[in-house]
N, C-alpha and C positions, 0 to 999 in steps of 0.2 A: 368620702374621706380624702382628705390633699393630700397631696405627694409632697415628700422630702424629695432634694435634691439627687442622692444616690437613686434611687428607683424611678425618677422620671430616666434617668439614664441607662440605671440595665433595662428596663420596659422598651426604651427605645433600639435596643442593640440583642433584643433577649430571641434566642435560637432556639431552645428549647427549656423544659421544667418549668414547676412553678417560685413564683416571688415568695417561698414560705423559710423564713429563716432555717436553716440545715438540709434543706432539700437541696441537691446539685443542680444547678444551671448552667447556660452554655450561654456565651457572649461573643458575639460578632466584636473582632476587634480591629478597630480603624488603625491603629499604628504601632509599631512596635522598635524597641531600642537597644539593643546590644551592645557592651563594650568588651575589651580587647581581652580581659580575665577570662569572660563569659564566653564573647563570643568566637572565638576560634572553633571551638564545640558546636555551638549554637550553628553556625552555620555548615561543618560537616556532618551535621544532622540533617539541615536542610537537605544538602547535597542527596545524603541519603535518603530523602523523603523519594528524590525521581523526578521534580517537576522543576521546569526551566525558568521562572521568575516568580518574585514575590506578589501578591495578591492583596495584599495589604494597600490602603491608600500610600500610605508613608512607613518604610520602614529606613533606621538610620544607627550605621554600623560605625559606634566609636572607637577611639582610640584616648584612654584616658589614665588607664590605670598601671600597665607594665610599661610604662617610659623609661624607664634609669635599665639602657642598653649596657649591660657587662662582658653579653657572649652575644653568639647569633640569636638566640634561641625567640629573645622580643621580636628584634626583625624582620627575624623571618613570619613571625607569626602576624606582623603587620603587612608585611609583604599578600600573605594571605587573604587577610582581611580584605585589603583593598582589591584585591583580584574577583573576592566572593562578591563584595558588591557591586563589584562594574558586570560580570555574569550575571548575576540574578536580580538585579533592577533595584539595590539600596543607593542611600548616598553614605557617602565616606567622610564621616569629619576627622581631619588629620590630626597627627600628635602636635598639640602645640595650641591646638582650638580649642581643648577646653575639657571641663566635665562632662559629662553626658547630660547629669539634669538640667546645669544649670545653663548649657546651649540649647537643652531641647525647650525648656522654659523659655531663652530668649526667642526662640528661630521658626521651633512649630508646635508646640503646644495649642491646643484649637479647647475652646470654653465647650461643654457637652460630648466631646469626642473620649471613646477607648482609647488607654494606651497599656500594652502590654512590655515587660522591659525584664531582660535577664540582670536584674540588680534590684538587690532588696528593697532601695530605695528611690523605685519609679514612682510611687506616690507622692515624692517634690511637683509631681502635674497638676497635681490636686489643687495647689496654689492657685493655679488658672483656671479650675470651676472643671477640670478633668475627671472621667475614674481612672485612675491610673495604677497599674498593677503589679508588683513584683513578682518573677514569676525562675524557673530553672530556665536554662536554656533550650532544653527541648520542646517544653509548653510553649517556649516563642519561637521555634523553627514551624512547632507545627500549625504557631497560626500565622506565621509567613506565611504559611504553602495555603491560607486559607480556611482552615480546619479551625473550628469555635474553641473557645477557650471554657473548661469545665471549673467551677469555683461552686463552694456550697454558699447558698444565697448569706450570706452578710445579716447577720442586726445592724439595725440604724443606730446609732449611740447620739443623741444631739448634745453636742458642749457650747453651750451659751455663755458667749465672751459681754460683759457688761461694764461698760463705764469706758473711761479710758485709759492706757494704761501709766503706771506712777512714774514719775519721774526715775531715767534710768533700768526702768525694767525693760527690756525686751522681749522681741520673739521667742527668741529659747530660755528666755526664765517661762513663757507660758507653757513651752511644751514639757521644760521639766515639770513642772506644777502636776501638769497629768500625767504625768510619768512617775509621781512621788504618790498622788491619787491609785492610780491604779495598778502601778508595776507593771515590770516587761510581761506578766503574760495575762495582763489587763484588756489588750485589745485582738485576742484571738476569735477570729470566726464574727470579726465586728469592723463596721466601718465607721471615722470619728467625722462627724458631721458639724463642720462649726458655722454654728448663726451668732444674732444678736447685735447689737446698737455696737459693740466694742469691736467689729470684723471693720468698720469703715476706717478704724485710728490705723489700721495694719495695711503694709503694702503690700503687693505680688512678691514679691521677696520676702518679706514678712512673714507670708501665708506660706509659703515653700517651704521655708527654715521648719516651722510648725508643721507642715502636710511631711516631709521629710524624716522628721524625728518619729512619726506616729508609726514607723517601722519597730521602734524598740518596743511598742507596743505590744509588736506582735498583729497590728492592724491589720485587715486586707487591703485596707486603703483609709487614706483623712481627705478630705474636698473642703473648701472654703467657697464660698457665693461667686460668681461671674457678675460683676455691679459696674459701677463708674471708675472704683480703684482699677478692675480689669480692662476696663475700657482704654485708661490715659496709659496702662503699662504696653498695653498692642500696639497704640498709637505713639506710642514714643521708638517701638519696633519696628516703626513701618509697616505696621501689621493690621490697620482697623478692619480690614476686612474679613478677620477671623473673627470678630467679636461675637461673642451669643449670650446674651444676658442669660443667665442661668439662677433662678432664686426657688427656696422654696415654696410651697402653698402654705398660705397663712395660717391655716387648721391643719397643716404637716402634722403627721403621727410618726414618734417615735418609740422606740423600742426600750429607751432610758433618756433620760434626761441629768446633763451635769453643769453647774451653774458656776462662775468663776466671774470675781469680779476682780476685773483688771488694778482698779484704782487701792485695793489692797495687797497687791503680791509687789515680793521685794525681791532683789536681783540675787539668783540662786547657783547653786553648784553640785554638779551630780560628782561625789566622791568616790575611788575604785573599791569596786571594781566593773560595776553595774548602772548603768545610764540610769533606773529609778533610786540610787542610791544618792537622794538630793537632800541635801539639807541648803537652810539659809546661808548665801557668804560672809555675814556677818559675824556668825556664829565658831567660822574657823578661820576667820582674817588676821592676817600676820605669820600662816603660815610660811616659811620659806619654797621658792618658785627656783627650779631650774631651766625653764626652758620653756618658749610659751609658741605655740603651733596657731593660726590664725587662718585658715583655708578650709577645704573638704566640701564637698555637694553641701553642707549642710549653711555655713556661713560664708562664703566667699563672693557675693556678690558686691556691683558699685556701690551700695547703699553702707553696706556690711562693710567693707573696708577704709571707704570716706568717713565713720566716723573716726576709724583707728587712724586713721593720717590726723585727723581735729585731732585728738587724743593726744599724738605722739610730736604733731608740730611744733619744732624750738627746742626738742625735747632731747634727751639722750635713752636709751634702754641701762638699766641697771647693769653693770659690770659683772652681775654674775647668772644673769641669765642669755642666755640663749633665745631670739625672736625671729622665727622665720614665717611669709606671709604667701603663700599660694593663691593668686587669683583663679578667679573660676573658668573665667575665659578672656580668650583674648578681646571680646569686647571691651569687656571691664578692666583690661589690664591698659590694653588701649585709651580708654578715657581717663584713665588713671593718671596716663603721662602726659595726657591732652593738657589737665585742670592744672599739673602741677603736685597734682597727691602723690604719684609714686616718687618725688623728687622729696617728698618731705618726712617719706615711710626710708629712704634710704638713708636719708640725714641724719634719720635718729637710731640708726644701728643696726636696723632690719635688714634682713638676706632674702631677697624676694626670690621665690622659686619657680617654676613653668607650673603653666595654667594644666593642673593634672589631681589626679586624690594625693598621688606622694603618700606623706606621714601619716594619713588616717586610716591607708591598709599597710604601712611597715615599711614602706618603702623609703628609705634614705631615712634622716632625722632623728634614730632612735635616740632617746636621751641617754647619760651617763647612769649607771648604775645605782639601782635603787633612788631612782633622779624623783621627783616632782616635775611634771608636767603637763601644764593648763592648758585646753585644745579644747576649739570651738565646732570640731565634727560630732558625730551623733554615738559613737561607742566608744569604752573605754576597757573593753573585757583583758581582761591577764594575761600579756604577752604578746598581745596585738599589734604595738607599736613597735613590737621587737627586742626592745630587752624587757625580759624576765619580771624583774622585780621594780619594774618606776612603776609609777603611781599613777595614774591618768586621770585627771580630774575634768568633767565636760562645763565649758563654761560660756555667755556670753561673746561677742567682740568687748563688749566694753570694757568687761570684768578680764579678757586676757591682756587686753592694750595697759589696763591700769597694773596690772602686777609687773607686767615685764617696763614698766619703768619702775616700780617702788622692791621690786623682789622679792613681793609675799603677795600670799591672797588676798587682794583689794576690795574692799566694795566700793563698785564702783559712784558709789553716791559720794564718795570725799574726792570725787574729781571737783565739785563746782556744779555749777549750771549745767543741764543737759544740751545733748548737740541733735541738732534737727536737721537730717540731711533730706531733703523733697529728690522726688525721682524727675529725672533728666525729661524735658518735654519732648527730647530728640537723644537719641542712641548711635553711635556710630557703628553705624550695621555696615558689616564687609562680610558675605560670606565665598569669599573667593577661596577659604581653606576648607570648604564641605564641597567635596567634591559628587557632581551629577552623573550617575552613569551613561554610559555611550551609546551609540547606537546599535554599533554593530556588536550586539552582548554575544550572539550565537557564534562569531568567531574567538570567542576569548576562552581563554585555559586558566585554569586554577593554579594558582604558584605556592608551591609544597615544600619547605624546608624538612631535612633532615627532624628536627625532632616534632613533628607533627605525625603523630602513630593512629594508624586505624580507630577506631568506635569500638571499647570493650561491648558485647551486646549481651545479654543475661538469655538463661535456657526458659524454653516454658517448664511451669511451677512443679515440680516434682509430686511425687503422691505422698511421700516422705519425707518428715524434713528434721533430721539429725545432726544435732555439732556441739561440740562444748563452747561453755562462757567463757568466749576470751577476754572479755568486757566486762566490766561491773560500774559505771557510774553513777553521780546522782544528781540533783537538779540544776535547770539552766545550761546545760552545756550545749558549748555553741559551736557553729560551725569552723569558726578558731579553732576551737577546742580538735575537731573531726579532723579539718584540713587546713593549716596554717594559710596565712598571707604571709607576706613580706616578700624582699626580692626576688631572694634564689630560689622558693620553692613556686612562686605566683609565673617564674619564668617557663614552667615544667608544664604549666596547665593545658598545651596540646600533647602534652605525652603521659597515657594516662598511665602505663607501666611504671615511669620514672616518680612520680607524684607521686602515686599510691605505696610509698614505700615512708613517704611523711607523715601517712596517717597515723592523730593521735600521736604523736611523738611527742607533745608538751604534755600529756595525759600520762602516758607509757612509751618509752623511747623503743620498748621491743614489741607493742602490738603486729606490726606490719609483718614481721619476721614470722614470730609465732604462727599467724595467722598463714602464712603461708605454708608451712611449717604443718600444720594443722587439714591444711588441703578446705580451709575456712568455718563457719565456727559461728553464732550468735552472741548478741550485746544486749544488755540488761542497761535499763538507765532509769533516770529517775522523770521528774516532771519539766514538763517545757524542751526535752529532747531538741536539739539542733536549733534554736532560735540561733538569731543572726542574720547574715549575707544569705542570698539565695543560690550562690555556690554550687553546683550541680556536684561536683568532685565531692563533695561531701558522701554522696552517695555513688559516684562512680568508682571512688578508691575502694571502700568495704566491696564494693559488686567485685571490682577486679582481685582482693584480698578472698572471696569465697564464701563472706558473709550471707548469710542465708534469710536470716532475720533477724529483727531487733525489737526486743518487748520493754516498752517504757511504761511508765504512769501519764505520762500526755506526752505529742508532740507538737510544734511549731507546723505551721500550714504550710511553709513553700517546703522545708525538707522533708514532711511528710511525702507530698507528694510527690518530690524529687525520687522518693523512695520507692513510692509505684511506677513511677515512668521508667525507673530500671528494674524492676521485678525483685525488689528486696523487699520481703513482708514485711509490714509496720504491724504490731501488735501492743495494745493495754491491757494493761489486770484487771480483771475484774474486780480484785479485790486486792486495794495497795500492798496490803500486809505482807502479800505474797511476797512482796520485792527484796523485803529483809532476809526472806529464808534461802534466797541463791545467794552463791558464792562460784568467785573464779573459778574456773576449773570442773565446773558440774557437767554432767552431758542433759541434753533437753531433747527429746524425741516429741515431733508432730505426726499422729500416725493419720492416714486417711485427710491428708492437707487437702486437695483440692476440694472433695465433698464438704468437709469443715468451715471451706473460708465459703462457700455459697450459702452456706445454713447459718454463719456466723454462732456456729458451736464449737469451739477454737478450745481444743485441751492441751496442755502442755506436761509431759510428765518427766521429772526431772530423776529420771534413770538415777544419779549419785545417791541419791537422799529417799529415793522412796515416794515423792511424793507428787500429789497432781494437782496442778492450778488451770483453773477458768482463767482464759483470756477471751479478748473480743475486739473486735476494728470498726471500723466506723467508714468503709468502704462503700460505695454506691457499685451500682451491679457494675455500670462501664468499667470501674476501677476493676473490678474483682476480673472481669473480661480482661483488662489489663496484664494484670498478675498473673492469670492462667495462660495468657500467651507467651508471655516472657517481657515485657515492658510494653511503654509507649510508639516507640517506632514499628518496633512490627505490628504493631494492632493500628497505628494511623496509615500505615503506606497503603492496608488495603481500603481504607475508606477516601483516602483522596485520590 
């Protein structure tokens, strides 16, 4: 039988288990990527692992997301950063160099190689023929220190891209497409594998914009082919010498098969609140546009923005919207001003903003009130961008370039002729802002600001486990939802006391109180439990609130496991039904908890009401070894 892409890969990197879809396996991981939300955490975990350098081939410690300095508080926490990395053997890409993905994609991305990334959206690697994986912060401290990365083996899902695509369609009209196909909790416990004749029309940035999105999936990961496109992308990098052609075997066996034919799909728009809330643009063109966002990991690359310069050249921006344009990095901001493009995005009314995420986690840009807001990043969830009530509609470059001149939702096919921008044969590669660590790492100190507070660390797992429902949610909630973004509180993320006071506050402005209040307490939710960001806080706020457990109808795989690496039980019903009959305010008793989670005979009886519900987890023994010790760290310190 041939091998698909993904499994020539974990085969190559496989530590233990077998390749049998839901079996746990462990993955040797070649590289790993942090940025400055994430990694503050991510590396005083390391610290806490005990071992003096990173073990990884490559690991690279960004700075991308808490840019917009108001207090010390960012800072200082870059201050840190950069201290953790020149001690423990990373390199430091500086504020100002760019997104994560989309400098890891130019700089070191390797075709066949792991990458492991505390951001949901490390599978932009995939582009380059990677498996690349979103993961908490802790799972990537501890495979810094070396320690295999634990994931349940993946289905292969092959999406066969056919024909070429239509005039005006894009990259992100194909990921919406599968994202309309299958919905955000479409690609859980699955990897999107894209083949077929239509992979060659798509470039390296193409294939990223699309390996990228397959986060909303819910994906463990999307990988596109390593072919000739990968070739001239390295080679315009300065890079051929990472080249690895990577294809599948022609009698590849997969797990499903999904079939899309390019040269019929027309340029689309995910409407709010939910990235597969796509319909046609045609369908609701002439809406009014307040404000149109053009950046995020997800579109910001040279390709991506050179058509929005064609678009906008000669041009003005409508008088009542708002255009700001975020590059991805300073490569591409840099040849921007080489060619004359950023001279032509300026001309026409654009506010170009630093190579960072900004507007796509909350940061600066929020629209006016109850505004419409066309943005080309990958989420639009309720309140993400900061205010409340605007609209966030996920679209194209081309489909945002054309509203923010006419001031309504445009399809982009009444521009004319399409624009065909080829990738550069050459790049102007400067990486003098990713800084190499030093030699002498054993004399250096960690530099600790004021609001960088200890590691909350969870108790091993009680025999008991007793609290009332401070929680009652129901499907899709997301880690927004748990632990906001935006400035002031994204500022708080090395101080895990001060944050955990935000949880849930767009849900219930008093959970955090209560819960304290309560001396902590369990959460009832519905399906799809924490999709989103891979946000560790999601789960370190409820640990430090006193939260015991949390019984949903499903949950998303990185906060799942977020949730074991801090010793919060994850639990499902066995039988949905149940989930109607709790109500706020019940008490829920697990008696004989430890015996329970090893037999996976998990009773739950809800003391208020009388009554007793079958639950059940989906835990592998290491996990369950997890939870009985009290998380991840103290169960890896003794194995490393």
């Amino acid at each position: 039988m041939g091998q698909n892409m993904t499994r020539k890969i974990i085969a190559a990197h496989l530590v233990e288990g077998e390749m049998m879809p839901g079996k746990e396996i462990a993955l040797r991981i070649d590289q790993t990527l942090t940025q400055d939300a994430t990694g503050t955490m991510a590396y005083l975990e390391f610290e806490a692992i005990g071992i003096p350098a990173v073990r990884t081939e490559l690991s690279v410690s960004y700075v991308d997301h808490n840019t917009l300095q108001v207090g010390f508080e960012n800072a200082d926490d870059h201050k840190f950063l950069q201290s953790a990395a020149a001690k423990f053997g990373a390199r430091f890409s500086r504020m100002g160099n760019g997104i994560c993905h989309q400098v890891h994609l130019e700089r070191f991305g390797v075709p066949g190689k792991t990458l492991l990334g505390s951001d949901s959206h490390t599978p932009t690697g995939g582009g380059l023929g990677m498996l690349a994986i979103g993961a908490g912060g802790l799972d990537v401290a501890t495979a810094m220190a070396g320690y295999p990365f634990y994931v349940k083996m993946p289905q292969i899902i092959n999406i066969r891209l056919h024909g070429k695509p239509a005039p005006w369609v894009a990259a992100k009209d194909i990921i919406l497409e599968v994202l309309r196909l299958l919905t955000v909790k479409g690609g859980v416990s699955k990897v999107m594998e894209y083949t077929g004749d239509g992979v060659a029309f798509l470039s390296v940035p193409d294939r990223a914009t699309i390996t990228n999105m397959g986060a909303e999936l819910g994906a463990t990961s999307s990988i596109f082919p390593s072919d000739a496109v990968t070739a001239k992308f390295l080679a315009a990098q300065d890079r051929s010498s990472d080249f690895v052609e990577l294809l599948p075997d022609l009698d590849a066996r997969y797990d499903e098969v999904i079939d899309i034919q390019l040269n019929e799909l027309e340029p689309l728009i995910a409407l709010p609140h939910m990235p597969d809330n796509v319909v046609k643009i045609a369908d609701v063109a002439g809406r009014k546009v307040d404000q149109v966002f053009i950046g995020s990991c997800t579109n910001s690359s040279y390709t991506d923005l050179m058509r929005v310069a064609a678009i906008l050249k000669g041009k003005t921006v409508h008088p009542q919207v708002s255009l700001v344009i975020a590059p991805g990095s300073r490569q591409v901001l840099v040849s921007l001003a080489a060619n004359g493009a950023l001279t032509d995005l300026v001309a026409a009314g654009a506010r170009i903003l630093e190579c960072a995420c900004g507007p796509c986690v909350g940061v600066g840009q929020s629209p006016c009130s109850a505004g419409v807001s066309l943005r080309t990043c990958n989420r639009n969830f309720e309140g993400r961008s900061g205010t409340v009530d605007a609209q966030i509609c996920l679209v194209s470059c081309e489909a945002a370039a054309a509203a923010a001149l006419t001031g309504v939702i445009t399809d982009p096919r009444d521009l004319g002729e399409p624009i065909d921008v080829p990738v550069p044969k050459k790049f102007p590669v400067d990486d003098r802002m990713i800084i190499v660590p030093p030699d002498n790492r054993e004399e250096l100190e960690l530099v600790m600001g004021p609001n960088i507070k200890p590691l909350p660390v969870a108790s091993p797992m009680p025999g008991e486990i007793k609290g009332e429902v401070l929680l009652k949610v129901g499907d899709n909630i997301t880690t927004d939802h748990i632990m906001p973004a935006g400035a002031s509180i994204m500022a708080l993320r090395s101080n895990i006391p001060a944050i955990s006071m935000h949880a849930f506050e767009r849900v219930d402005a008093t959970f955090a109180e209560r819960a304290l209040a309560a001396g902590g307490g369990i959460i009832v939710c519905g399906l799809n439990y924490g999709q989103g960001s891979s946000r560790e806080h999601a789960a370190l706020a409820p640990l430090y609130l006193g939260i015991k457990a949390v019984i949903a109808k499903s949950f998303a795989r990185i906060h799942m496991q977020n949730l074991v690496n801090f010793g919060l039980l994850p639990l499902t019903f066995d039988n949905e039904e149940d989930y109607d009959t709790i109500e706020p305010g019940d008490m829920l008793l697990i008696d004989d908890a430890r015996q329970c989670l090893a037999a996976n005979t998990v009773q739950v009886r809800n003391v208020t009401r009388d009554k007793l519900y079958l639950v059940k987890h989906s835990l592998s023994d290491r996990q369950i070894e997890i939870m009985l010790a009290g998380g991840l760290l103290k169960y890896v310190k003794d194995k490393v």
